[in-house]
FIDO-720544 format. One record per residue (C-alpha): z, x, y; chain. Coordinates in steps of 0.5 Angstrom, whole numbers, always signed. Layout:
     w     u     v milum
     Z     X     Y     A
...
REM end
This chain:
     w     u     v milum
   -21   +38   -16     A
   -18   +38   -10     A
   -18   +35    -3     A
   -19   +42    +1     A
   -25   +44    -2     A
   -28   +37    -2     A
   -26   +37    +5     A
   -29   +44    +7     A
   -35   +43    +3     A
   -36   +35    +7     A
   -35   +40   +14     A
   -41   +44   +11     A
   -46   +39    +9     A
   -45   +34   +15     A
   -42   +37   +22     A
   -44   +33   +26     A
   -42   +27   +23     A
   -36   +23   +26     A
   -29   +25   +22     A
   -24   +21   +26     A
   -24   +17   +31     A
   -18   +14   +37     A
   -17   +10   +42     A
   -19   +17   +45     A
   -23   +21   +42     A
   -28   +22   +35     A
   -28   +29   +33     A
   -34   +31   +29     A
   -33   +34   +21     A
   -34   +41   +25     A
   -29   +39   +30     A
   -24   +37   +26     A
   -23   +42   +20     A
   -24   +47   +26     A
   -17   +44   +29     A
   -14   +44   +22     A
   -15   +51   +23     A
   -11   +52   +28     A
    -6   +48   +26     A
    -6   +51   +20     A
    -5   +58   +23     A
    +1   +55   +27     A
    +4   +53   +20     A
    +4   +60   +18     A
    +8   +62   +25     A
   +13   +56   +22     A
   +13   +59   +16     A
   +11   +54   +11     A
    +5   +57    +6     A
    +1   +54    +1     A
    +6   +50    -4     A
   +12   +48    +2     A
   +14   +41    +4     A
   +14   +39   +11     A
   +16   +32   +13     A
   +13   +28   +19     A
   +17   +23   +23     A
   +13   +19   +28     A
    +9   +13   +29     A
    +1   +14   +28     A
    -2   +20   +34     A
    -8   +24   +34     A
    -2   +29   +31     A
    +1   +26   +25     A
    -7   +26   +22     A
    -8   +33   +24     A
    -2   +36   +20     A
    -4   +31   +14     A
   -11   +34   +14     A
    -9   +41   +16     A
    -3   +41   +11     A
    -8   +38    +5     A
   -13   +44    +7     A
    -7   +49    +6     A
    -5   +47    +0     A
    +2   +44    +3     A
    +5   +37    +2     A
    +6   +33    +7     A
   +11   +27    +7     A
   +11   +22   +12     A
   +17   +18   +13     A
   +18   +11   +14     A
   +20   +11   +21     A
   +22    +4   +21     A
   +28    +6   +16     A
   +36    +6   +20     A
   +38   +13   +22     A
   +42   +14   +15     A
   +36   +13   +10     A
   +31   +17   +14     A
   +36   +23   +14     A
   +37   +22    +7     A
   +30   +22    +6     A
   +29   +28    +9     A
   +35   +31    +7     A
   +32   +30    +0     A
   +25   +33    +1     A
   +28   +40    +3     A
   +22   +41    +8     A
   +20   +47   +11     A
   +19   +44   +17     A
   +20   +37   +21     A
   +15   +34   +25     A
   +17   +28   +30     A
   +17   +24   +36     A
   +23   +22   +41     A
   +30   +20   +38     A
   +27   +21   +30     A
   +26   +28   +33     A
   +35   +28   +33     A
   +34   +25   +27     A
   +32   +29   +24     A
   +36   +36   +26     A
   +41   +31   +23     A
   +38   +31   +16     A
   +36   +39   +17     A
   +38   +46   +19     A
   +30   +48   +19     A
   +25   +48   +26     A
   +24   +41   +28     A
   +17   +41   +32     A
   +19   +35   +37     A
   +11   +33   +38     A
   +12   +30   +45     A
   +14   +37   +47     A
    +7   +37   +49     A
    +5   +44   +44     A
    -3   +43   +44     A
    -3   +48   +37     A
    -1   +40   +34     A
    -8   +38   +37     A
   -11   +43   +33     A
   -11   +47   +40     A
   -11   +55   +40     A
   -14   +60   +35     A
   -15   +59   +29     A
   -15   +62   +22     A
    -9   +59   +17     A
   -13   +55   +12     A
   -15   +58    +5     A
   -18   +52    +2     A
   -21   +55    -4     A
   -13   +58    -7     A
   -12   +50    -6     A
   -12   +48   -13     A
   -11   +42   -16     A
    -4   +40   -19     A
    -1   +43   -12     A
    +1   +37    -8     A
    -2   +33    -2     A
    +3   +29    +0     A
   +10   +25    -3     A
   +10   +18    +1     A
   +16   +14    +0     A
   +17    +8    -3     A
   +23    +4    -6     A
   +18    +0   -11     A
   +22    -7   -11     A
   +29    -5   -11     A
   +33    +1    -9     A
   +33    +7    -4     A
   +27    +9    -3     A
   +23   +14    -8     A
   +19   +19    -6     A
   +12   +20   -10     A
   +10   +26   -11     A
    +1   +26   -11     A
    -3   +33   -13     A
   -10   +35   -10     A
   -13   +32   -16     A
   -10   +26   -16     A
   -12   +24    -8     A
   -19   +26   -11     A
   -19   +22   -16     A
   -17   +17   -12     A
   -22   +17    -7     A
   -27   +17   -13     A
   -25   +10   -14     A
   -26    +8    -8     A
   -33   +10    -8     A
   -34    +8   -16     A
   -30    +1   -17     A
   -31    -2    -9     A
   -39    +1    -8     A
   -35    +6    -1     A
   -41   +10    +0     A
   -40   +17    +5     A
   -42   +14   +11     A
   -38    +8   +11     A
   -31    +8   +16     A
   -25    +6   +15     A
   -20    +2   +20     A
   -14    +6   +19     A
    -9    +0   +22     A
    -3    +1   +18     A
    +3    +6   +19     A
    +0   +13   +16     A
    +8   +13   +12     A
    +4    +8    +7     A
    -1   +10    +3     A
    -5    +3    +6     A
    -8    +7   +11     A
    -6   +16    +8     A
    -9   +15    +2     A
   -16   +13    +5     A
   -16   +18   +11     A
   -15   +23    +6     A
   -21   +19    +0     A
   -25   +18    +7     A
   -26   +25    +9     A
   -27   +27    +1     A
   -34   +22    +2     A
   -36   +24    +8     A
   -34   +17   +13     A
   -31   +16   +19     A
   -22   +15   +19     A
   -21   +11   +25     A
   -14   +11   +27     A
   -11    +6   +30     A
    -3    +6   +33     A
    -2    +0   +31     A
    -5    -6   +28     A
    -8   -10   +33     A
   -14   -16   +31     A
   -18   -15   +38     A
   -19    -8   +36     A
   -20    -9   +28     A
   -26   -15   +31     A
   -29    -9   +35     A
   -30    -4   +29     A
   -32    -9   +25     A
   -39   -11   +29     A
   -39    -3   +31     A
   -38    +1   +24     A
   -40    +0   +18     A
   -34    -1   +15     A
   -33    +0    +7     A
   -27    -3    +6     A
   -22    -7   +10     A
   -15    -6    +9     A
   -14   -14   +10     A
    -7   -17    +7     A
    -4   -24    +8     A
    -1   -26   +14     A
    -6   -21   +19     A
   -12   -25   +16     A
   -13   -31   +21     A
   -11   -26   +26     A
   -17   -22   +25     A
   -22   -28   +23     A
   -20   -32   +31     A
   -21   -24   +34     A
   -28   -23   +30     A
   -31   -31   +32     A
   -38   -32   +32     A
   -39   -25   +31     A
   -40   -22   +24     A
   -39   -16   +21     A
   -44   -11   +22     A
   -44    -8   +16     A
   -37    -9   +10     A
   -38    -8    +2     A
   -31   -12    +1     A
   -24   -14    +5     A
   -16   -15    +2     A
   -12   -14    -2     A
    -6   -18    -6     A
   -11   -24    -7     A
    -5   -28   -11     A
    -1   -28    -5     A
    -7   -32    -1     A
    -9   -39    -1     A
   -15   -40    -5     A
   -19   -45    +1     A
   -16   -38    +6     A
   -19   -33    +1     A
   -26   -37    +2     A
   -27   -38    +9     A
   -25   -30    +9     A
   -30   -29    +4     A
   -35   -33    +8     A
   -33   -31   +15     A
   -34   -23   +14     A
   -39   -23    +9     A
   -36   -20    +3     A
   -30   -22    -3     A
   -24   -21    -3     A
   -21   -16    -7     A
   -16   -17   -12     A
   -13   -11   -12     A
    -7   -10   -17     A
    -4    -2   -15     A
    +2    +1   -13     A
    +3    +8    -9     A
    +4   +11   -16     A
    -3   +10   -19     A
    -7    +8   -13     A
   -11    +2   -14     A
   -12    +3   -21     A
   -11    +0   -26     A
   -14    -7   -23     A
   -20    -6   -17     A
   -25   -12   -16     A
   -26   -17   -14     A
   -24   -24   -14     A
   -29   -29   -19     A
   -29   -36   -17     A
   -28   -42   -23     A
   -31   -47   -18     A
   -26   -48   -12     A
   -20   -44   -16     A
   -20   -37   -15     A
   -19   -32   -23     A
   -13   -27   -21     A
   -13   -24   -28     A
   -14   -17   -26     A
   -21   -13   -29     A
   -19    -6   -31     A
   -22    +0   -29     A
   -25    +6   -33     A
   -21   +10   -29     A
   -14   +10   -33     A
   -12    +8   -39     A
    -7    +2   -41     A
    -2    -1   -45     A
    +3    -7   -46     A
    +9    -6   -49     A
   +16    -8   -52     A
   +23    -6   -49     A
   +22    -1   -55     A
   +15    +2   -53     A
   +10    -1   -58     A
    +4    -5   -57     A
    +4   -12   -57     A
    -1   -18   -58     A
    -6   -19   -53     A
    -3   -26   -50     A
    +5   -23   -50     A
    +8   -20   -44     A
   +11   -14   -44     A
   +12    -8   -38     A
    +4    -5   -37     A
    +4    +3   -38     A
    -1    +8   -35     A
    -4   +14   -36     A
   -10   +16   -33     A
   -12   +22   -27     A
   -10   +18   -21     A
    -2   +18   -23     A
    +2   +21   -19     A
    +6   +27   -21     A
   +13   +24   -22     A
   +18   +23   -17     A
   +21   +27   -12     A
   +29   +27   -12     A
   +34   +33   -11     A
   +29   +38    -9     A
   +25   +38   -15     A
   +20   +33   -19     A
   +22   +29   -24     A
   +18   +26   -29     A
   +24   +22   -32     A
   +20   +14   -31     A
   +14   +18   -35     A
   +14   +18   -44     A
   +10   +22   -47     A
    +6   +22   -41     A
    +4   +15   -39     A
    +8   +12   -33     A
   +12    +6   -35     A
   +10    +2   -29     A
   +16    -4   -29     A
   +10    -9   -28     A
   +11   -15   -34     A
    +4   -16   -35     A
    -1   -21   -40     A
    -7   -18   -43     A
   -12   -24   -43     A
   -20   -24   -46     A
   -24   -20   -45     A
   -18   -15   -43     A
   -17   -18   -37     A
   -10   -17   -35     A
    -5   -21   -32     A
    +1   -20   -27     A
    +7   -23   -29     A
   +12   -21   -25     A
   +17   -14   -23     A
   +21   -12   -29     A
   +26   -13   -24     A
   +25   -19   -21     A
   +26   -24   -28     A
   +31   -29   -28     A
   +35   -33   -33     A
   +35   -41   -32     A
   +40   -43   -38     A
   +37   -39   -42     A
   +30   -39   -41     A
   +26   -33   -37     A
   +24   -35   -30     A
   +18   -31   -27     A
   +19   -33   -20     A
   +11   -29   -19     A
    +8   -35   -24     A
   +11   -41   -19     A
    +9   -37   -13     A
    +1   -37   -16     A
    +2   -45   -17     A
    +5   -47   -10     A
    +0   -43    -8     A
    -6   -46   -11     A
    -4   -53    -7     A
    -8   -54    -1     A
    -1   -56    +5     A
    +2   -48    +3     A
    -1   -42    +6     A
    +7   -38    +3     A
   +11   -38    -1     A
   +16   -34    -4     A
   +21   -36   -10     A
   +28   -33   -11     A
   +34   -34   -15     A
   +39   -38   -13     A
   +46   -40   -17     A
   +48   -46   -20     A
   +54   -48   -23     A
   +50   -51   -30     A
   +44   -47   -31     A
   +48   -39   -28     A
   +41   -39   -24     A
   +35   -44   -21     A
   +28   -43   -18     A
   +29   -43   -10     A
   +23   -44    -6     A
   +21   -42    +1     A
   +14   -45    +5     A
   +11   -45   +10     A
    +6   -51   +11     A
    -1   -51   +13     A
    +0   -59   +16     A
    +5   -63   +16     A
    +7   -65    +9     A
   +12   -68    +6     A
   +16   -62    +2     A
   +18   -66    -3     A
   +11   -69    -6     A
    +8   -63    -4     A
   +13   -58   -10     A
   +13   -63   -15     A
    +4   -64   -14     A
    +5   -56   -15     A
    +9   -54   -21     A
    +7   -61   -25     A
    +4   -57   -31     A
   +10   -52   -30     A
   +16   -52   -36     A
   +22   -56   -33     A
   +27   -49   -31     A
   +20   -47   -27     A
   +20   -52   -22     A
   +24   -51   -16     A
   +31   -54   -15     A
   +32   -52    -8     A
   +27   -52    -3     A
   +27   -49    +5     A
   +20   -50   +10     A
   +20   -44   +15     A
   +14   -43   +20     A
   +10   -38   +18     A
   +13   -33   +22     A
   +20   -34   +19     A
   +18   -30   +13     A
   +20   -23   +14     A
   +15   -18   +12     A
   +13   -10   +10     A
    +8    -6   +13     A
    +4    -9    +8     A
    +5   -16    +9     A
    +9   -17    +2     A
   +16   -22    +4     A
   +22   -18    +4     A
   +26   -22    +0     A
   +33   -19    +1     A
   +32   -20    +8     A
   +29   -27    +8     A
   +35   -30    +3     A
   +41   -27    +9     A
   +37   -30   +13     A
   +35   -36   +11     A
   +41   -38    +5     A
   +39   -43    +0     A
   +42   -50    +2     A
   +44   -51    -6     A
   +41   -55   -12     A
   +37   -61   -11     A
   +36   -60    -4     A
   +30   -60    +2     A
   +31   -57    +8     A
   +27   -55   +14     A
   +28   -50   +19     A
   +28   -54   +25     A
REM end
């Protein structure tokens, strides 16, 4: 299976049905392979053949989705780099990739000839073959096969330099059909990519939409007026919806209601429970909640919220398309209601990580990926997220989920944020540390005792800072950066409450 011949095969059967749109232009199904042609015959003027790597060094453009088009036709890796990381760590990203050629925009174009001695292609230079125009013939999509990679998408999983996850032809397949099986996406469904095309947020889903047959819209940037747009114009299947952008797009949308949407969101832990209802209220869909990563996709959790009267159920509902274990730090399985790290295996995994120039499958045993997410299996084998295998802490002794005490500050109805981190204690070694954001005016320290009052004493925050919601700093997927936030914002010490101003 393979994403070359899907997407020739959808060119065939619905040509002049809309493949990708802009602010600019929409380019039919046979529009768009015939411009991934001639930037795959521009490829091979490069030098870059079925099996080369190239990397790709620019803000979301017309010209980065036909390079990740043309290339996965062509049976070449495309690796999106993350723009956003200083000039050192792109250039040892790049570097590490060993690419055959570099695609970038203004000053990432200088540095990438930093990072590389091979062509780099400045996509401001105005070359109309990277908008596909020119003559074609530089696409054999039936030599594709399907362990051949598509893309390696940078990514730093919770600690780290970042990691670069190498994904096959059959995986990014398989992961569309996910999409279509799990979240009811059908082919003519669009879907509003607004996030960097470096994050599989938005990469996976333009390659799964032209696998089903949908429209990819493509926007330079996250904006709410324009999502509000699409969504009372297209029927969208999914809408990529992340804390912290929820009620942007909800003020943008008003009145109007969505012309047609089968379900919105993601990360439905991270969002309050009375804004999880009125987003389910106002686009007419559920909120998903979703438990995936960049190595597996959205397996192995992929649905929606369930509700047990106004709390919602977070538990994560397994997905047929992957198979699961939880185990000890020695690799056996535990009892169903103990924690332990979550292994996956299943044909939506990625291949391994990219690192010196070649793949390794060194996080892989006997070919289940060790996920380092500490997880519980439940009734009815439901799972539930416990917490990054980094991101425990000991609190004299005793083991410290911040991700529990997070879910449970949450579940009052004054936080819309929260975010625990460890912080240091001269008694206990290290105590929970808490930062909010509050939906009204509250007293903070009414607000944390009614939250974690069912919590174990070492669980409660010892220490809690009141931000407005813009203080937290975020990820293009909306998670706080917690690193970034604690320099910021440094813990006032044991038993303290502080405001930001």
């Amino acid at each position: 299976m393979t994403f070359a011949h899907a997407f020739w095969q959808r060119s065939r059967e619905r040509p002049d049905q809309p493949a990708l749109a802009t602010s600019e232009i929409e380019l039919s199904y046979r529009e768009l392979y015939h411009r991934a042609e001639v930037v795959g015959r521009a490829f091979r003027e490069l030098g870059v053949e079925r099996g080369d790597r190239v990397a790709v060094l620019a803000p979301n453009r017309l010209e980065v989705a036909l390079l990740m088009v043309a290339a996965g036709t062509a049976g070449v890796a495309v690796a999106p780099v993350n723009w956003r990381l200083s000039a050192e760590a792109a250039t040892a990203v790049v570097a590490d990739l060993a690419p055959k050629a570099v695609f970038a925009t203004g000053a990432f174009a200088e540095v990438a000839r930093a990072a590389t001695d091979v062509p780099v292609v400045d996509l401001d230079d105005g070359d109309p073959r990277w908008l596909g125009l020119g003559p074609t013939g530089g696409i054999a999509p039936h030599a594709v096969r399907g362990a051949d990679l598509i893309a390696i998408m940078s990514t730093s999983g919770s600690t780290g330099r970042p990691k670069g996850v190498a994904i096959s032809q059959h995986a990014m397949v398989s992961r569309a059909l996910v999409l279509h099986a799990e979240l009811g996406v059908q082919p003519s469904d669009a879907f509003i990519g607004w996030a960097p095309l470096f994050h599989i947020s938005s990469s996976d889903y333009l390659y799964a939409t032209l696998v089903l047959g949908g429209t990819f819209v493509l926007l330079e940037r996250f904006d709410a007026q324009v999502i509000a747009n699409e969504l009372v114009d297209r029927e969208v299947g999914w809408l990529f919806l992340i804390p912290g952008v929820i009620d942007e797009v909800l003020g943008a949308l008003g009145d109007r209601r969505p012309r047609s949407l089968r379900c919105a969101g993601a990360m439905a832990d991270l969002v309050p429970a009375e804004q999880l209802r009125e987003a389910e209220r106002r686009l007419g869909a559920p909120y998903l909640n979703t438990f995936g990563s960049t190595e597996a996709g959205l397996v192995p959790g992929a649905s929606a919220v369930t509700w047990a009267g106004d709390r919602p159920l977070l538990d994560k509902r397994p997905t047929p398309f992957c198979q699961h274990r939880v185990v000890d730090a020695d690799g056996r399985d535990v009892d169903p209601g103990s924690a332990g790290e979550l292994w996956l295996r299943g044909p939506t995994l990625f291949s391994g990580y990219w690192s010196a120039g070649g793949l390794s499958r060194a996080e892989f045993t006997d070919s289940w990926f060790r996920t380092g997410d500490l997880v519980r299996s439940g009734d009815g084998g439901t799972l539930a997220f416990v917490e990054r295998r980094g991101r425990m802490f000991k609190c004299g002794g005793e083991n410290v989920y911040p991700a529990t005490i997070e879910r449970a500050l949450l579940g009052h109805a004054a936080v819309v944020e929260a975010t625990v981190v460890p912080a240091s204690h001269p008694r206990f070694g290290q105590v929970p540390a808490a930062y909010l954001a509050l939906a009204y005016p509250a007293d903070a320290r009414e607000v944390v005792e009614a939250a974690t009052a069912t919590l174990a004493r070492f669980e409660r925050p010892q220490a809690v800072h009141v931000l407005t919601a813009e203080e937290f700093p975020r990820g293009v997927t909306g998670k706080v950066e917690r690193d970034l936030l604690g320099s910021a914002h440094p813990v006032c010490g044991p038993g303290c409450f502080a405001a930001s101003r």
